[in-house]
C-alpha positions as CSV (number, residue, x, y, z in Angstrom):
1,X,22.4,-0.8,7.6
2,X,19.2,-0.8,9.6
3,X,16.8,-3.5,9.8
4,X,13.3,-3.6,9.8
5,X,10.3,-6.1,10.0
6,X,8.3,-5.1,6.5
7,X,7.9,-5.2,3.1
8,X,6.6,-3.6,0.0
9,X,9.5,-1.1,-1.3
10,X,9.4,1.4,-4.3
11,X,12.4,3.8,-5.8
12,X,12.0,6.9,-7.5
13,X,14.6,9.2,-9.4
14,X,13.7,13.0,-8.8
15,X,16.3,15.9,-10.0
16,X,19.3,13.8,-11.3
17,X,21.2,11.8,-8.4
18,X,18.4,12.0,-6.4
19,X,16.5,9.2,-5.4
20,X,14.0,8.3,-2.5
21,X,13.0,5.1,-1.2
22,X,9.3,3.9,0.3
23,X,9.0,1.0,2.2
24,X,6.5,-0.3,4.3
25,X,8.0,-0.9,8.2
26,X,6.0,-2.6,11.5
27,X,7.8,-3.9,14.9
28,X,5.3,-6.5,15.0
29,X,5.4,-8.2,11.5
30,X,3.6,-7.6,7.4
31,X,0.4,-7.8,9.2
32,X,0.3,-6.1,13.0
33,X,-0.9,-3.1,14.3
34,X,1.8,-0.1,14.4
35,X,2.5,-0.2,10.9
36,X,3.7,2.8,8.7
37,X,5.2,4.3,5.5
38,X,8.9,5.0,5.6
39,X,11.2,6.9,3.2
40,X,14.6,7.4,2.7
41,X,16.4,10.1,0.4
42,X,20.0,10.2,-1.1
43,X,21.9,12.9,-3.3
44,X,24.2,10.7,-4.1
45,X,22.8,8.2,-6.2
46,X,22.5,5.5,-3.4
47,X,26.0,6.0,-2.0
48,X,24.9,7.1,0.9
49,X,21.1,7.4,2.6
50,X,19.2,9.4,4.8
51,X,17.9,8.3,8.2
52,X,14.4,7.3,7.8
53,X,11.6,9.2,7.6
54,X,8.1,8.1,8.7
55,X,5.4,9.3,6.2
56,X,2.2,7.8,6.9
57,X,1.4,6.3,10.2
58,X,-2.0,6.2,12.6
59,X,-1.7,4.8,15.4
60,X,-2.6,1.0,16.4
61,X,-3.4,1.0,12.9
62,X,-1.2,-0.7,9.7
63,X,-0.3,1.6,7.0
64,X,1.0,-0.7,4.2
65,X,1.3,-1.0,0.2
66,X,2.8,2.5,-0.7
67,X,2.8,3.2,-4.7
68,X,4.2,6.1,-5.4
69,X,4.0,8.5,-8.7
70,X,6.6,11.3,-9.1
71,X,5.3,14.1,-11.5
72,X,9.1,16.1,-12.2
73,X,7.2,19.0,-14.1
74,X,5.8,20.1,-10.6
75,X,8.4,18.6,-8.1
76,X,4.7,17.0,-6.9
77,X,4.7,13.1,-5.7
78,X,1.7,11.7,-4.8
79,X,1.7,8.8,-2.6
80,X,-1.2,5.7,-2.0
81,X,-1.2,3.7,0.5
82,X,-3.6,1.2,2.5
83,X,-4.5,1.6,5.8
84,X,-5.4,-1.6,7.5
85,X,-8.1,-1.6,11.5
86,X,-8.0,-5.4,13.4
87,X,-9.2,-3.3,16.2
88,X,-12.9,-3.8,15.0
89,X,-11.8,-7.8,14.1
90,X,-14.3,-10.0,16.3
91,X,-12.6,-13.4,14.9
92,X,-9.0,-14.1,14.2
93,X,-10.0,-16.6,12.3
94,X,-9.1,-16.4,8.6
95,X,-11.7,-15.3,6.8
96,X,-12.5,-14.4,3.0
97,X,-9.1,-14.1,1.0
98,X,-7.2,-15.1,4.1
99,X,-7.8,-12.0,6.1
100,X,-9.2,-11.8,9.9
101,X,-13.0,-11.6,9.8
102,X,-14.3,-8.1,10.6
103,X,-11.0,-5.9,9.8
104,X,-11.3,-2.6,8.1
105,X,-9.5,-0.9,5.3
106,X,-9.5,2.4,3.5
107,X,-7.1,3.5,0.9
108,X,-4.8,6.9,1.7
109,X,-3.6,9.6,-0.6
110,X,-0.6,11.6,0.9
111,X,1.3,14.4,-1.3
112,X,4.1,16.5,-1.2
113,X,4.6,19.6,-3.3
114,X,8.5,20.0,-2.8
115,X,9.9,17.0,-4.1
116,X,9.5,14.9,-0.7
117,X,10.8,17.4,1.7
118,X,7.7,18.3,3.5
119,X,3.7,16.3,3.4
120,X,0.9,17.0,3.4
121,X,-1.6,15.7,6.1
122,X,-2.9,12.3,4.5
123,X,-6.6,11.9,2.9
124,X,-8.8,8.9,2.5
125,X,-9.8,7.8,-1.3
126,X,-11.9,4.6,-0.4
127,X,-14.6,6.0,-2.2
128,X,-13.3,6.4,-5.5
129,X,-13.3,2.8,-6.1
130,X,-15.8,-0.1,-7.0
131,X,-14.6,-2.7,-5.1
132,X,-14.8,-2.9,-1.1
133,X,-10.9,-2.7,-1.3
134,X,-8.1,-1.4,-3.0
135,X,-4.9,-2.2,-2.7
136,X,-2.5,0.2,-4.4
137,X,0.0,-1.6,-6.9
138,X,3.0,-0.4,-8.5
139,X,3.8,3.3,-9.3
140,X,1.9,5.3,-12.3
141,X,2.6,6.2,-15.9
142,X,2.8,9.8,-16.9
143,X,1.4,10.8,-20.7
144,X,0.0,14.3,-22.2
145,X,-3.7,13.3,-21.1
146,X,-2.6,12.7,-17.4
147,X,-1.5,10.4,-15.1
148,X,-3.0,6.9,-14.0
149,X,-2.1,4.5,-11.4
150,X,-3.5,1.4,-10.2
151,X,-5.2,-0.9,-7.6
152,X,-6.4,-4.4,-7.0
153,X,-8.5,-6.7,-4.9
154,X,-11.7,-8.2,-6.3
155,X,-11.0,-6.4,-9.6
156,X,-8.1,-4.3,-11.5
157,X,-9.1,-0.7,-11.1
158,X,-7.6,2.3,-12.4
159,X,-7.1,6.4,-11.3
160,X,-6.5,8.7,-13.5
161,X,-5.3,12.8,-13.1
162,X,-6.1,15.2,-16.0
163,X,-3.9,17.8,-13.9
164,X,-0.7,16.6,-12.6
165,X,-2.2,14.4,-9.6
166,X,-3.8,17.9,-7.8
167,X,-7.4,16.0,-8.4
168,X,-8.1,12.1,-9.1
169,X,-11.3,11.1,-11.2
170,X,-13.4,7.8,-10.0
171,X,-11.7,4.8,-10.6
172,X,-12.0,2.6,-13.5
173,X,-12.4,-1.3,-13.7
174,X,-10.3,-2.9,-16.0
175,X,-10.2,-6.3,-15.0
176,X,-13.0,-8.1,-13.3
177,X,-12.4,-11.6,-11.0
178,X,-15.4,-13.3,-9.7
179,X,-13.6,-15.4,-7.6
180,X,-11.9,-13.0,-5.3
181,X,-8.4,-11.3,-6.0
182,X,-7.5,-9.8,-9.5
């Protein structure tokens, strides 16, 4: 068993016994610079697992909060994640929901055609939402109109896919909080 300093995991079952396993990993703590998106894969269902893989990463950067959506028709996943700058922070101080003042996110969509055996380069979303920040949450549901996933921060906002997560409409609010976090 290896360990790691993260958090933030999420399963999937693709083809049978197969499952693959995202987790968020950093050497320098949940919140420090360096952090990426790591998966693993077993054939076995779980018996045994492969070394890890490093998905999403930028450097001096923290990639964190994958959600993951696996669309079996197409062998397509789609993976969001955020990606989190303190380079740019002018105060450590906590400020507004207990974050450094100044810090920077944007929101990451990263996809693989081939059932998570090769990916493609990652591409920012940020502007597909209302809110200053979203923070993926959870996976996706599947139906015959699409596919929809969804985010939170000041408000609950949803994505939604009319073909098989190739293209994503503008998000949706659900759930407004006018205090801060959803």
């Amino acid at each position: 068993t290896d360990s790691y300093d993260g958090a933030v995991s999420q399963l999937i079952l693709i083809e049978n016994d197969k499952l693959l396993l995202f987790y968020h990993e950093n050497d320098h703590g949940h919140v420090g610079p360096d952090g990426r998106i790591v998966m693993r894969r077993s054939t076995n269902y779980g018996k045994t697992w492969s070394e890890r893989r490093i998905v999403h990463h930028v450097n001096n950067k923290n990639a964190i909060n994958p959600s993951v959506i696996y669309i079996p028709r197409s062998g397509r996943i789609v993976l969001f994640d955020e990606v989190i700058d303190f380079a740019g922070s002018p105060d450590p101080q906590p400020g507004p929901n207990n974050r450094p003042q100044g810090e920077d996110r944007s929101t990451y969509l990263i996809e693989s055609t081939d059932h998570g055996q090769t990916w493609h380069e990652p591409v920012e979303i940020s502007e597909k939402f209302n809110a200053e920040e979203a923070v993926p949450h959870g996976g996706g549901v599947r139906n015959s109109t699409g596919v929809r996933t969804f985010f939170y921060n000041e408000q609950i906002e949803m994505l939604h896919s009319k073909d098989g997560g190739k293209t994503w409409d503008r998000s949706t609010p659900i759930v407004t909080s006018p205090g801060g976090r959803a």
